[in-house]
Steps between C-alpha positions, in 0.01 A plus 500: 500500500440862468755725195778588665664825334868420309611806760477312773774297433744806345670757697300834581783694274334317218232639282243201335153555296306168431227413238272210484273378195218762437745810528533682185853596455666832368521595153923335360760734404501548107893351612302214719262461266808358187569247745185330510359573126528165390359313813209331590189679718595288793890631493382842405358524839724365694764743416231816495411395824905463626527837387243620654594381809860587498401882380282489787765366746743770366281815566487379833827599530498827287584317183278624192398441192737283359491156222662192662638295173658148565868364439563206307422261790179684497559663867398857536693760462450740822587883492870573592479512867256222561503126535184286510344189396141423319299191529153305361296192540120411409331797511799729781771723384691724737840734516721578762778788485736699711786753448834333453632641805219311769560157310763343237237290347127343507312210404202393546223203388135395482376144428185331506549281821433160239774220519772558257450253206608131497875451490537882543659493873768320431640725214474791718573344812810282670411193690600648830268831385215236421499264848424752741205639304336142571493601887348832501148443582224784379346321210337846396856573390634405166875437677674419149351849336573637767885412470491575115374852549750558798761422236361717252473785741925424587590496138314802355678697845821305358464597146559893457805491731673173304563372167455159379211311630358354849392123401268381763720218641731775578329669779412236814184688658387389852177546558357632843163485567451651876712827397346552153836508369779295296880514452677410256872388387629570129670248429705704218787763564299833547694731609234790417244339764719301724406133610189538608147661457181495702165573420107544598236276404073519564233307360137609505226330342627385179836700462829452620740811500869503552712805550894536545699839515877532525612757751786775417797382617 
């Protein structure tokens, strides 16, 4: 499978910068760079390169120079004006932004297309969720991942316009492989998003990426 780029699956009015291993990233923030004193090297670089990445995303769309801190639940915290969503798995970090007024929210997700764990599926999916991944027939496709990162992609959309949290048994994804695309039903009152959310997926050699935005209403 050849890389497929994280915009293909994102609407044009969306701005995304990518890194993989072997990219140096930008210098933190002084601000940034309190966040992360007491972390490890591998953590370190993980965030330096999600910064990078989203300040790199932002200038795309005339946004400078400007330190992206985290809230509690360790989301970033986007300049007034613009929502986006950051992501990173083994060795791949990317950002994705837009003004507020083209989108309400964004999420997006990379995994290593690996099975998830033992045991794992069923704590993150429902039975019904779990039976129809059994059919779907490209073995070069991780299908359980695949649904784990689609639901990671719908709850870090969800988060920023909601409070309280998205468990993963609360959102019923459908997976559908011809389109490229799932749905999905929250299975929680949410009147901020409505009923129901769909997203993008691609996998390319070893990565699976997942993106959902919410339209304006």
């Amino acid at each position: 499978m050849s890389l497929i780029p994280l915009a293909s699956i994102l609407p044009p009015e969306v701005s995304v910068w990518e890194l993989t291993d072997g990219t140096e990233p930008d210098p933190l923030y002084p601000e940034e760079e309190l966040l992360v004193a007491c972390a490890v090297p591998k953590r370190r670089r993980e965030f330096a390169s999600s910064r990078t990445c989203a300040r790199r995303a932002l200038a795309r769309i005339g946004i400078g120079s400007f330190p992206i801190l985290s809230a509690s639940s360790r989301a970033p915290i986007w300049p007034s004006g613009v929502v986006g969503s950051i992501t990173h798995c083994d060795s791949y970090t990317a950002a994705a932004v837009c003004s507020d007024n083209q989108f309400r929210s964004i999420g997006i997700d990379a995994e290593v297309n690996h099975p998830l764990p033992d045991g794992t599926a069923d704590l993150i999916a429902s039975p019904g969720e779990r039976a129809p991944l059994k059919e779907l027939l490209d073995p070069a496709i991780c299908w359980d991942r695949l649904l784990f990162s689609a639901k990671e992609s719908i709850f870090k959309a969800w988060s920023p316009l909601s409070t309280g949290w998205l468990d993963f048994l609360q959102a019923e994804v459908t997976l559908d492989p011809l389109r490229l695309t799932f749905s999905a039903k929250l299975l929680i009152d949410s009147p901020a998003t409505g009923e129901f959310l769909e997203g993008r997926f691609q996998v390319s050699r070893n990565r699976i990426l997942t993106a959902v935005t919410i339209q304006l209403k």
